[in-house]
N, C-alpha and C positions, 0 to 999 in steps of 0.2 A: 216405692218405685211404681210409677204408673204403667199398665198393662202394654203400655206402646214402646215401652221402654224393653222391657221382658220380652224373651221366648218363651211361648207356649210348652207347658211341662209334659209329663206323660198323660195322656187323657184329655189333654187340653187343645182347642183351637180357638181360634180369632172370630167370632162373629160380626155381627155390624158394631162401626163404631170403634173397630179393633178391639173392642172389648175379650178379654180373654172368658173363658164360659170353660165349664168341664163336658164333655160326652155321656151320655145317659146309657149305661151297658147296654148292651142288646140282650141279656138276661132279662131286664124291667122291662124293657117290649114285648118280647116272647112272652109273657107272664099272661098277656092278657089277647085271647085268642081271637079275636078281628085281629087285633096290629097284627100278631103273628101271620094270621092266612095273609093278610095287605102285603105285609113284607116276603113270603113267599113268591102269590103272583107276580108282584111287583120284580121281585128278585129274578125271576124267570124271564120278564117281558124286558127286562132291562140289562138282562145278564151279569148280575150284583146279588153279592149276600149281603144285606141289611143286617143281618144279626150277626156278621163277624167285626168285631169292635176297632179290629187294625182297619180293616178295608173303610169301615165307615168315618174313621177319624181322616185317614188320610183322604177321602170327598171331601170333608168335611173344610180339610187346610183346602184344599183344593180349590173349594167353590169360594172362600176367603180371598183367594188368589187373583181369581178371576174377578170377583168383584172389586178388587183392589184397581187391577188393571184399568178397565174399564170408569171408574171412576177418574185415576190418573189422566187417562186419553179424554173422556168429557172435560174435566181442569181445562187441561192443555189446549184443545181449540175451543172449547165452550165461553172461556173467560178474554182470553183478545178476540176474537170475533165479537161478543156485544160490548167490551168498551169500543171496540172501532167502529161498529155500526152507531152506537150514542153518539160517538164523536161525529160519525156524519150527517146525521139528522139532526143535533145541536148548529154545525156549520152550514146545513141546509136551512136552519129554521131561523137562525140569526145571521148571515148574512149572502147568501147564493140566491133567495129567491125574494129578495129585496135589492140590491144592490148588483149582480152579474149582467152583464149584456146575455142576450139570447142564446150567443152562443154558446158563452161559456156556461151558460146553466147547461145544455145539451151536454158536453163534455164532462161536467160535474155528474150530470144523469147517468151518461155511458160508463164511466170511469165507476160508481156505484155501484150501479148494474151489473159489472163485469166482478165487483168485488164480491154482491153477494149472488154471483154465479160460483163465483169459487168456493165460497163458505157453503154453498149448499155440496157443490165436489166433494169436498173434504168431508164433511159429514156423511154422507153417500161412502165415500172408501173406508173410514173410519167403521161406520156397521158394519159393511160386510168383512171386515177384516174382523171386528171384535165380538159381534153379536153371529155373527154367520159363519164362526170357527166352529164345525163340526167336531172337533172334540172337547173343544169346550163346551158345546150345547150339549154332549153327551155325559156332565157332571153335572153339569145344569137339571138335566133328566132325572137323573140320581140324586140329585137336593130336594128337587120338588117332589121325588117319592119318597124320600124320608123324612122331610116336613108334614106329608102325609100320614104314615106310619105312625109318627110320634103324636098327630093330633087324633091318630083312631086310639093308639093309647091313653091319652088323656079323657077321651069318652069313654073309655074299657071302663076307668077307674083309678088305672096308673098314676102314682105320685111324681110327676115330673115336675122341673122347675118352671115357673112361669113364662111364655111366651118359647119354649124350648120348640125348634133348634137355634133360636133368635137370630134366622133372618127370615126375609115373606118370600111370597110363590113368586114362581117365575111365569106370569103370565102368557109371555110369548118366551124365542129364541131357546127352548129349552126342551128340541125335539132328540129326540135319539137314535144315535146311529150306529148301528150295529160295527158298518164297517170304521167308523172313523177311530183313528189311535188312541189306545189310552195315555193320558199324561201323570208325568209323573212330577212328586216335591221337586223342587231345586236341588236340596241336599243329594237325594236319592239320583237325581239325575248325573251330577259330579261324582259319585263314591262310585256308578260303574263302568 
């Protein structure tokens, strides 16, 4: 059975890839004292215990979630927006700017125009709904300080697995906000 097929067991999340991966206790962090003090401040500026193994699995499904999301919604306008734009630059290239009266090329311009005014719209709404959801950047927060963590670990000495927590930093979108809600699993969400 392939991992996409499967729920994630105890100890287990989804990294990139869907890939299923285990969680690396937060005993083996603690062990080596940079991660540990990282993981403290870090814990305090963020308002998170890194070294509690519940809290850090469920970020963990969490940030799984989020990137899932967000992948979905790129799919979704990402993929007809450029066949449609090919399609019109192919019928601009083979026959509107050989063959159309003046006008209608003008009309085929606007009609263009107007479409990828839209396609920039929707891009535009699309980030600030999915990249500018302040609680989701506030897990975002909390991935890229425990991507951290794990990589002071792996300089401590720590035996982690290779490439652990196998997803990359969050360059942007991944500021933290004290006030914004915390989000919870789906499951967790329905049981109350």
């Amino acid at each position: 059975m392939s991992d996409e097929d499967r729920e994630p067991g105890p100890g287990e999340y989804r990294a990139r890839g869907s890939i299923i991966r285990t969680m690396v206790p937060g005993d083996v962090l603690a062990a080596v004292p940079a991660a540990r003090e990282l993981a403290e401040s870090e814990g305090r500026r963020l308002q998170f215990d890194f070294l509690d193994d519940a809290a850090v699995l469920k970020m963990l499904r969490l940030r799984h979630l989020d990137e899932a999301r967000l992948h979905s919604v790129g799919m979704k306008l990402g993929v007809p927006s450029a066949l449609i734009l090919v399609a019109l630059f192919v019928y601009w290239g083979g026959y509107v700017q050989y063959w159309e009266s003046t006008k209608s090329q003008s009309l085929y311009y606007a009609a263009s125009g107007a479409f990828v005014a839209l396609v920039v719209l929707l891009y535009a709404v699309s980030l600030t709904r999915h990249w500018g959801n302040r609680a989701r950047q506030k897990v975002r927060a909390r991935a890229a300080a425990y991507r951290n963590i794990a990589h002071a670990a792996v300089r401590g000495g720590a035996e982690l697995p290779a490439f652990y927590p196998h997803y990359g930093p969050y360059p942007f979108a991944a500021n933290f906000h004290a006030d914004a809600e915390e989000l919870e699993l789906p499951d967790e969400a329905n049981s109350q």
